[in-house]
C-alpha positions in Angstrom: 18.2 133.1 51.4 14.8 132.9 52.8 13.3 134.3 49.4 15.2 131.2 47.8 13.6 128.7 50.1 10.2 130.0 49.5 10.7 129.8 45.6 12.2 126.1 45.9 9.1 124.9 48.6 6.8 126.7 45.8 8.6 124.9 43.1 8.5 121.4 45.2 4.4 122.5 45.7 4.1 122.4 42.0 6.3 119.4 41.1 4.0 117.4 43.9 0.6 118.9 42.3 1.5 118.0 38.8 2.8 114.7 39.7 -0.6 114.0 41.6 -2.4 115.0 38.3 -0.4 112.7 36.4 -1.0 109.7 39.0 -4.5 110.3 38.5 -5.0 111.1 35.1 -2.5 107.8 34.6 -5.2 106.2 37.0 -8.0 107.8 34.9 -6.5 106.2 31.7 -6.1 103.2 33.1 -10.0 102.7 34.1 -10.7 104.1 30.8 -9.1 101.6 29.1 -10.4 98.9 31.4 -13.9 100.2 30.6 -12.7 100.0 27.1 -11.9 96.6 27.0 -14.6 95.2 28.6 -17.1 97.2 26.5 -15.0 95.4 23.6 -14.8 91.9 25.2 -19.1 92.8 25.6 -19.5 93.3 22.6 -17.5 90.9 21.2 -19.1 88.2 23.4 -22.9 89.5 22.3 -21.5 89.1 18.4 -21.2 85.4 18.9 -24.2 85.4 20.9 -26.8 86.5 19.0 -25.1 85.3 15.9 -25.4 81.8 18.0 -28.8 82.5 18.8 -30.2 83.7 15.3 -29.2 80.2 13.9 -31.4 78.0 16.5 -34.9 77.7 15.5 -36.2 75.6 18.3 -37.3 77.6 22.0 -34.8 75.2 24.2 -31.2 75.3 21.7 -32.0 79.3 22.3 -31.8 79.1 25.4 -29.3 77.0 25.7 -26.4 78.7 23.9 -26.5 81.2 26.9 -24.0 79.9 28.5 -21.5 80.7 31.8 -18.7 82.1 29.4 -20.9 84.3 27.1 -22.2 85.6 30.5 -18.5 86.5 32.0 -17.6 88.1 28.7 -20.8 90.5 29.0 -19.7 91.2 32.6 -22.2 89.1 34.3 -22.0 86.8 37.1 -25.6 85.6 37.6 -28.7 85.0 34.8 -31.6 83.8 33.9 -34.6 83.5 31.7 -38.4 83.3 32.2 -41.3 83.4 29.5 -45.2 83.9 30.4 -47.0 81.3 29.2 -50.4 82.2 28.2 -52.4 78.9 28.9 -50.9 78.5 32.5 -51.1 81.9 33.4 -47.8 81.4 35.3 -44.0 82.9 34.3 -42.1 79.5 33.1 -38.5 79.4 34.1 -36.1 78.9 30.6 -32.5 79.3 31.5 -30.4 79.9 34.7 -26.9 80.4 35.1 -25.0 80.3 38.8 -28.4 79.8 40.9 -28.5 77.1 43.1 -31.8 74.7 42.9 -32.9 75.8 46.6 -32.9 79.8 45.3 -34.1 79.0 42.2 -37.0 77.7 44.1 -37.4 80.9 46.3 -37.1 83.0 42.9 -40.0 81.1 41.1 -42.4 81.1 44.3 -41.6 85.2 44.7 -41.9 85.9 40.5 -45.3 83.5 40.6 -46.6 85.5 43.6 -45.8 88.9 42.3 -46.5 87.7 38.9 -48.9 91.4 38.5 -45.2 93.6 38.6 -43.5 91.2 35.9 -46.4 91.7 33.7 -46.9 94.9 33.6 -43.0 95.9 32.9 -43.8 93.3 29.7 -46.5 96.0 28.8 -44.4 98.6 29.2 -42.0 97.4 27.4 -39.8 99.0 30.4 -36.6 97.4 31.4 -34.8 97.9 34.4 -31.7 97.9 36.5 -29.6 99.1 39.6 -28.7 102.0 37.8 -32.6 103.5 37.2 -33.6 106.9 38.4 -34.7 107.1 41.7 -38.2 106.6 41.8 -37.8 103.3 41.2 -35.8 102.4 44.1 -39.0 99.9 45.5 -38.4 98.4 42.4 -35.1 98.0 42.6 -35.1 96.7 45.9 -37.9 94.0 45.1 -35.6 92.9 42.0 -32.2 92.8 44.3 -34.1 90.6 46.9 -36.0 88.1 44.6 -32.4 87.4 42.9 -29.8 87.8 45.2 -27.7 90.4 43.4 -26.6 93.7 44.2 -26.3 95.2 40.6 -28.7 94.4 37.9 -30.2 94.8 34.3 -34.1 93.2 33.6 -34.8 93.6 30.0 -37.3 92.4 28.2 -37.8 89.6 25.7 -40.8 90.8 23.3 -41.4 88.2 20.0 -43.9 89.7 17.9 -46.0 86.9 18.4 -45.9 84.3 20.9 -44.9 83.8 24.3 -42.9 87.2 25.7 -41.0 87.8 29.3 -37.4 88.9 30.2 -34.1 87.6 30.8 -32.2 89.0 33.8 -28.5 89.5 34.5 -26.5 90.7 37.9 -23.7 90.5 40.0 -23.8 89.7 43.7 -20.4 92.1 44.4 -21.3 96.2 44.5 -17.7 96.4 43.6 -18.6 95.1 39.5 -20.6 98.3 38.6 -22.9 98.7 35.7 -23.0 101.5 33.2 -25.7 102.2 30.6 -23.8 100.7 27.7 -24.4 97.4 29.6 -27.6 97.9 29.7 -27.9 98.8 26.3 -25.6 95.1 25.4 -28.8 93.5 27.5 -31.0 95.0 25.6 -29.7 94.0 21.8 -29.6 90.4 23.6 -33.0 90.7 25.0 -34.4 91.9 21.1 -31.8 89.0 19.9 -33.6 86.7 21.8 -37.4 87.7 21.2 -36.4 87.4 17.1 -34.9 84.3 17.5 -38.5 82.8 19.5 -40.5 84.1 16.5 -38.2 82.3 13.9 -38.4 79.5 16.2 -42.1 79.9 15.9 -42.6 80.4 12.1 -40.4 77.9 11.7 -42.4 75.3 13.3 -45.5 76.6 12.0 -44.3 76.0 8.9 -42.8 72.4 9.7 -46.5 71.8 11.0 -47.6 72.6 7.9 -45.1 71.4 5.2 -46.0 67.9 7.8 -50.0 68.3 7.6 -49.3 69.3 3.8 -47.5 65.8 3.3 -50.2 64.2 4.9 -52.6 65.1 3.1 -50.7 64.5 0.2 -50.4 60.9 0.9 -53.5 60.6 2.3 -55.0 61.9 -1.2 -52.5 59.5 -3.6 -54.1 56.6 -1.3 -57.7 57.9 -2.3 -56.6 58.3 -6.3 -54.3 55.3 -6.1 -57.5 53.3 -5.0 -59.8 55.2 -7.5 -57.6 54.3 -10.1 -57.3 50.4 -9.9 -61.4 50.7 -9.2 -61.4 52.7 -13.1 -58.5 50.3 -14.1 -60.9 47.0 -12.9 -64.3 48.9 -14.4 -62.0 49.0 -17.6 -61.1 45.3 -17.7 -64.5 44.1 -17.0 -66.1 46.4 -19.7 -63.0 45.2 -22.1 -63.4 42.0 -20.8 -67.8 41.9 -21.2 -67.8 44.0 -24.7 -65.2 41.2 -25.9 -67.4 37.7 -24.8 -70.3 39.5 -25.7 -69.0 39.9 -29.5 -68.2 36.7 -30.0 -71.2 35.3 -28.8 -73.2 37.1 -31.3 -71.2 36.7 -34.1 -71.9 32.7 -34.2 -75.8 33.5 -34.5 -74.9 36.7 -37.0 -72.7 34.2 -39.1 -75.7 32.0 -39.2 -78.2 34.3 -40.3 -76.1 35.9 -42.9 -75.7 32.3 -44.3 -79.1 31.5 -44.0 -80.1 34.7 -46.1 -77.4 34.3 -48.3 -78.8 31.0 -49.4 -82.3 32.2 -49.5 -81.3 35.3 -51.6 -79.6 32.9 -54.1 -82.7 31.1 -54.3 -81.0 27.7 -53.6 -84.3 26.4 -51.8 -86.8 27.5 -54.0 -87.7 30.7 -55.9 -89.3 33.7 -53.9 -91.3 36.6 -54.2 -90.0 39.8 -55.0 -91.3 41.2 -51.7 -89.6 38.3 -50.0 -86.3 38.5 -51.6 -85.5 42.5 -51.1 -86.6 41.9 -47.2 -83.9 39.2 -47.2 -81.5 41.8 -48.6 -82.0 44.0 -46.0 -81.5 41.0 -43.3 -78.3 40.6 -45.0 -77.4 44.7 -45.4 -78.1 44.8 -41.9 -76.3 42.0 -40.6 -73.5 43.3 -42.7 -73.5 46.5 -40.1 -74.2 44.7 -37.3 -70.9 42.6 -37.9 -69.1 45.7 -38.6 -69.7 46.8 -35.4 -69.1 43.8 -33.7 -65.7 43.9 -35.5 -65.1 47.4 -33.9 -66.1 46.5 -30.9 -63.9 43.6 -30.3 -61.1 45.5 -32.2 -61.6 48.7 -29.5 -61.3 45.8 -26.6 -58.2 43.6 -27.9 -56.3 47.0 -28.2 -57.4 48.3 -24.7 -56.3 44.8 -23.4 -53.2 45.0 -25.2 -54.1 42.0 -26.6 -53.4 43.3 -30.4 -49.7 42.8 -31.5 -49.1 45.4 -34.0 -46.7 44.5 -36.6 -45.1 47.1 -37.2 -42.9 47.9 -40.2 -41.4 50.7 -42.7 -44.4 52.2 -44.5 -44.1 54.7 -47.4 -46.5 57.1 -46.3 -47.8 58.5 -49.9 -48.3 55.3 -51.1 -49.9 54.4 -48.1 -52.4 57.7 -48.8 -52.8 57.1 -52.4 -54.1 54.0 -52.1 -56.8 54.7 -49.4 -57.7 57.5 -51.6 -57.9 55.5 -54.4 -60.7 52.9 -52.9 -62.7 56.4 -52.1 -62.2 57.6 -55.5 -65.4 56.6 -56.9 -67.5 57.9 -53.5 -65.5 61.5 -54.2 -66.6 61.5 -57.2 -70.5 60.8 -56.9 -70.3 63.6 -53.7 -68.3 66.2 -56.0 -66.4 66.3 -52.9 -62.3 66.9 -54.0 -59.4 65.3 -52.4 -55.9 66.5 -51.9 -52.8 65.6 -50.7 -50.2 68.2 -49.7 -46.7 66.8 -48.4 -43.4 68.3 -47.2 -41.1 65.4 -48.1 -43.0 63.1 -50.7 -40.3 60.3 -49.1 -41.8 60.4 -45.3 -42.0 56.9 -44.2 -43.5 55.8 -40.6 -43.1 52.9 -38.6 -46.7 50.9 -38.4 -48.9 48.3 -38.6 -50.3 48.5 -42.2 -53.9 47.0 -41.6 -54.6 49.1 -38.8 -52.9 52.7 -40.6 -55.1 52.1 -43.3 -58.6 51.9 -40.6 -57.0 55.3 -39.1 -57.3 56.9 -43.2 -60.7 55.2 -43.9 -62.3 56.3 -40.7 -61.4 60.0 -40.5 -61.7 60.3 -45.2 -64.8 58.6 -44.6 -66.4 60.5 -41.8 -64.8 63.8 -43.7 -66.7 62.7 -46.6 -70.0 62.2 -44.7 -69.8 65.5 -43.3 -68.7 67.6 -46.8 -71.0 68.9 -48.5 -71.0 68.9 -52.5 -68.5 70.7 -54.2 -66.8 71.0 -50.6 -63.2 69.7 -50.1 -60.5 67.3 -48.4 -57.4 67.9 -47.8 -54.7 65.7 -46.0 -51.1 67.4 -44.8 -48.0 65.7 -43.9 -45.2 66.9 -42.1 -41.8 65.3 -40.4 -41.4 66.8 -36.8 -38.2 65.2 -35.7 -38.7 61.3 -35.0 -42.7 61.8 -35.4 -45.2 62.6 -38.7 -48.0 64.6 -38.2 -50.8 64.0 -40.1 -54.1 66.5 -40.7 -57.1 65.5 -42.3 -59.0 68.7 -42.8 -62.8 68.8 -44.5 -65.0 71.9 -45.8 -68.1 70.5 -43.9 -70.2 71.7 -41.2 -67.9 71.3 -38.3 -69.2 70.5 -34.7 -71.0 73.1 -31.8 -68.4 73.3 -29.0 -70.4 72.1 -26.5 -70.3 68.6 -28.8 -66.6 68.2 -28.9 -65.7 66.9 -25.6 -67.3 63.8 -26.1 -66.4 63.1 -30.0 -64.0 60.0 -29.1 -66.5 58.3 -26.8 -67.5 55.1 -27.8 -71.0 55.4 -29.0 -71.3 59.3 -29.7 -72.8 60.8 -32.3 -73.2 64.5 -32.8 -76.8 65.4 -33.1 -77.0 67.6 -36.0 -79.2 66.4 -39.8 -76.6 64.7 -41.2 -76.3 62.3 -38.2 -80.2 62.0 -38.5 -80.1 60.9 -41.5 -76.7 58.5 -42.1 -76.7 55.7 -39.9 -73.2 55.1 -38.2 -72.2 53.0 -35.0 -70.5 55.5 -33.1 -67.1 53.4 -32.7 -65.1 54.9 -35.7 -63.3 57.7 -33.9 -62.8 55.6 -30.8 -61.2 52.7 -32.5 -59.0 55.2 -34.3 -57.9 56.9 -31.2 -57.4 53.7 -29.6 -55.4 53.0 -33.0 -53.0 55.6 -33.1 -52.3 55.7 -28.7 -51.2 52.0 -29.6 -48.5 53.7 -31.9 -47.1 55.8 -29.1 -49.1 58.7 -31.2 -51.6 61.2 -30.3 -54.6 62.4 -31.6 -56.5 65.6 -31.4 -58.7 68.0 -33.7 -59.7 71.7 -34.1 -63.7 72.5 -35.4 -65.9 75.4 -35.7 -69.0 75.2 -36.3 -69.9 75.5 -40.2 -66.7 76.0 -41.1 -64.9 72.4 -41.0 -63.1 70.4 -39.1 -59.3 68.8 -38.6 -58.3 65.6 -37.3 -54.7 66.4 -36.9 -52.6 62.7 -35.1 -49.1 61.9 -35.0 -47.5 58.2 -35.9 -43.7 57.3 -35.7 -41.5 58.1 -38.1 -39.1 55.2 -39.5 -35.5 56.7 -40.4 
């Protein structure tokens, strides 16, 4: 009987012993679990944190979306934020969360006057918290006076460049314990934090210059705009000058040519021989001075836009025969052959005649100054689209490249022995330039240097 009880009391020792280790492994579980959840409700809370934070670009919004909730979900009761600021030598307060403006007051005097210990953990790049090793206990108890909690985590908030400090989050209860995978949420906040201050910072580095960028901008279309109407007025007065200018002199040209005429035809009187071949030269050369004039105020009226073109469906081949044609006889004494090569014999373009026609005798002409004997002309057609291109191409000397920029100036003339030696105004390639931009054409050329040039210019084509 007694050997029963014992075995019963050492079964009822048992039952109590494994019913202990189930209360406290249930007990176990159960802070496990709690643990758990709050390391999940952390980490769920610093998700939409930083992913809140990573979207601001200015200092204040980042700040600012560190809120009282975010702070509960990490576990927190107490926060706030301080940056060192450079230029004040002083530790700027940014955010604070459950501080009262009396202690926030005490806790800005204390960081300011202990400003040394703040700084160098920001060198360190050494956080800390109520949980650090030992030897930090001074530390530690510093940190617990200056902000009124019991438990804590200082981490801190290092941008690459820019302003740097730390943010700082407790609890004033010793009963809401910290662990080190709250410290380590802290710490992703804190590097969170310090990348979102230098996007912040790029950002409006880059606003500051995209801004200075714009100014500059407008501050240069100002300077061209105005250069431009001071060209645009240059223009109009030379236009306008060249243009009074011509017709002044062509009263007194028209008299002198008359004059000459009459004295050539010997109307007054019989002259000399001497007397009549110097009045032939009067009238050669007022011939060429009238052709210029004629260019000249023919290069103005088109810059003006004074010139109404009268435009109209022109066979092109026809067009070519016939200005070839009136140089037949000048081909022929310079042994200088002419060809015409076309895609479609049928082109037609849509221009004024009269002025086509100056385009053909001022480029076959100059072509024909510049060929030598036996040398040779050719002039291409082509239809591109709702455009013709035409090329005149010679076999003649061609032009140094440091000559060519300037060929469509008014006035130019390439120095080289021909030049020397054939008089010429200067105006023809201008006036055809001026010519074929009136079409809504351009012109252009391609020359070596004793091995010929091409005027190559486009006109509209008429369907």
């Amino acid at each position: 009987m007694h050997k029963e009880i014992l075995m019963l009391r050492r079964s009822l020792d048992e039952m109590d012993e494994q019913a202990k280790l189930i209360v406290r492994t249930d007990m176990e579980l159960n802070k496990t679990q709690e643990e758990l959840d709050k390391k999940i409700t952390g980490l769920y809370a610093l998700h939409n944190l930083s992913r809140a934070v990573s979207t601001s670009l200015e200092e204040k919004q980042i700040f600012s979306m560190i809120d009282s909730s975010y702070l509960q979900d990490l576990g927190f009761q107490k926060a706030c934020a301080f940056l060192w600021q450079t230029n004040e030598e002083k530790f700027v307060l940014k955010m604070h969360i459950e501080y009262f403006p009396d202690e926030l007051g005490r806790m800005v005097h204390a960081i300011e006057r202990d400003k040394a210990f703040y700084l160098d953990l920001l060198k360190q790049n050494k956080g800390i918290s109520s949980i650090s090793r030992k030897e930090n206990m001074p530390a530690i108890e510093k940190i617990k006076n200056v902000f009124g909690c019991k438990t804590f985590i200082v981490s801190c908030i290092l941008p690459k460049e820019g302003e740097k400090g730390f943010i700082f989050v407790g609890n004033e209860e010793t009963d809401m314990a910290i662990t080190e995978g709250d410290e380590e949420l802290i710490t992703v906040l804190a590097n969170q934090i310090g990348q979102a201050l230098e996007n912040a910072r790029l950002f409006e580095q880059t606003w500051r210059a995209h801004q200075e960028l714009e100014r500059k901008v407008r501050e240069r279309t100002r300077e061209l705009t105005a250069a431009l109407e001071a060209v645009k007025m240059l223009s109009k007065r030379k236009t306008d000058f060249v243009s009074r200018v011509s017709h002044e002199l062509r009263t007194p040209l028209t008299s002198i040519k008359g004059y000459a005429s009459i004295l050539i035809a010997e109307k007054l009187g019989q002259l000399p021989p001497e007397a009549k071949a110097r009045l032939e030269k009067i009238n050669r050369h007022s011939d060429e001075l009238t052709h210029m004039i004629n260019d000249l105020l023919d290069i103005a009226h088109i810059e003006s836009g004074k010139v109404l073109m009268k435009r109209q469906t022109l066979e092109l081949k026809s067009l070519v025969d016939k200005i070839l044609d009136l140089f037949s006889l000048q081909l022929k004494e310079k042994q200088i052959s002419a060809q015409l090569n076309m895609d479609d014999p049928s082109l037609k373009i849509f221009a004024d005649a009269n002025q086509i026609e100056r385009v053909f005798i001022n480029l076959i002409g100059n072509a024909m100054k510049f060929t030598p004997a036996q040398g040779k002309i050719t002039i291409t057609t082509k239809g591109l689209n709702d455009q013709v291109q035409v090329d005149v191409a010679d076999s003649g000397c061609g032009m140094p490249e440091e000559e060519q920029t300037h060929i469509f100036e008014e006035f130019y003339r390439v120095d080289n022995s021909i030049n020397q030696e054939v008089k010429g105004t200067g105006l023809g390639l201008s006036l055809v330039k001026q010519i074929v931009q009136a079409h809504s054409g351009k012109i252009w050329f391609k020359s070596r240097e004793n091995q010929g040039t091409t005027f190559s210019f486009t006109l509209p084509r008429s369907s």
